[in-house]
C-alpha positions in Angstrom: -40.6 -12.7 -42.5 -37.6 -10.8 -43.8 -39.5 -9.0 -45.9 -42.9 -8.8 -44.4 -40.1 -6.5 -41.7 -38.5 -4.3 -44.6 -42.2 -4.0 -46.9 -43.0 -2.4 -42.8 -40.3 0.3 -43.3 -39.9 1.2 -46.8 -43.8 1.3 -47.0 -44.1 3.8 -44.0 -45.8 1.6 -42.2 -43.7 1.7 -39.1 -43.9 5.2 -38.8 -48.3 5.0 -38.9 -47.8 2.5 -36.1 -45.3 4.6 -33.5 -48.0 7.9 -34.3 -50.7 5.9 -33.3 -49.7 5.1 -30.4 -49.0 8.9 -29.6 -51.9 9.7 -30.5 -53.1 7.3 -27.9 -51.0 8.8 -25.5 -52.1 12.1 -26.0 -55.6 11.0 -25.6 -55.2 9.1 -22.5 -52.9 12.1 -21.4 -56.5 14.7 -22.0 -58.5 11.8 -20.7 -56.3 11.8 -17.6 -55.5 15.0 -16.4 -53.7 13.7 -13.6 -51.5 11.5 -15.5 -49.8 14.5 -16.6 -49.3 16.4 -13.7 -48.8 20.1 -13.7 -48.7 20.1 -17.8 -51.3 21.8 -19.7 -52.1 20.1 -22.4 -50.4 22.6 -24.7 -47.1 21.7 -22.9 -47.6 18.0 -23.6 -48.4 19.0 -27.2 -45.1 21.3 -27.7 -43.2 18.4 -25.7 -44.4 15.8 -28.4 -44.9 17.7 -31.6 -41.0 17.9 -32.3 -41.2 14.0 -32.2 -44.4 13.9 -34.1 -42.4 16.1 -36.9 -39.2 13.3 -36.7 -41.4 10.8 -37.4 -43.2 12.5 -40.1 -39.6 13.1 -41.7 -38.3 9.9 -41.2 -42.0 8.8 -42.9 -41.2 11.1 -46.1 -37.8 10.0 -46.9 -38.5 6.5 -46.5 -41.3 6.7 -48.7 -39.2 8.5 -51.1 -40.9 12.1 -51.1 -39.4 14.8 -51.9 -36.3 15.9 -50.3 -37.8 19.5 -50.0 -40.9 17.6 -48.0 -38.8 15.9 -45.8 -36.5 19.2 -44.8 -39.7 21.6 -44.2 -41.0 18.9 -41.7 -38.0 19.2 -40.2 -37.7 22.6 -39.9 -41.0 22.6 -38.7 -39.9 20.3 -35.7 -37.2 22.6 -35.2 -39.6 26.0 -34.6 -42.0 23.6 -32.5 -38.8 22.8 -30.1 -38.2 26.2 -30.3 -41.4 27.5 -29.1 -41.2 24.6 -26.0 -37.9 25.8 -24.8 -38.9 29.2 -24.7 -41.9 28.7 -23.2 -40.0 26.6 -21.0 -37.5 29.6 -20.0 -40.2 31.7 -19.6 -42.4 29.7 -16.9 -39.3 28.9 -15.0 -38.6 32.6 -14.3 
């Protein structure tokens, strides 16, 4: 069992499981508009992709890609928090 658990996380496997399950959210979140709220759909997708990118990076290093792979996905989760907070500060005002 021990290692069926750590073949999950050095694998990647882990990772595949948690996105599908956003991507299930997001769907049921476009399905639903009301589940959302006020959101557009574009502010559910700049308040998940940061996670989406973490996930992605925690996928790459521990599948052992690249460290260069794994730092560009997160960069890239940076600018996509980026982009939500300033869209953010702009609705609010």
């Amino acid at each position: 069992m021990t290692d069926l658990l750590a073949d999950q996380f050095t694998s990647g496997r882990v990772v595949d499981f948690i996105l599908l399950v956003v991507v299930v959210e997001i769907v049921v979140l476009a399905i639903f508009p009301r589940l959302r709220g006020a959101m557009s759909l574009l502010d559910v997708a700049l308040l998940i992709a940061p996670g989406v990118m973490l996930l992605l990076a925690l996928r790459a290093a521990l599948t052992g890609a690249p460290h260069t792979i794994t730092a560009a996905i997160l960069a890239a989760a940076f600018v996509f928090h980026l982009w939500d907070v300033i869209r953010r500060r702009r609705s609010a005002a």
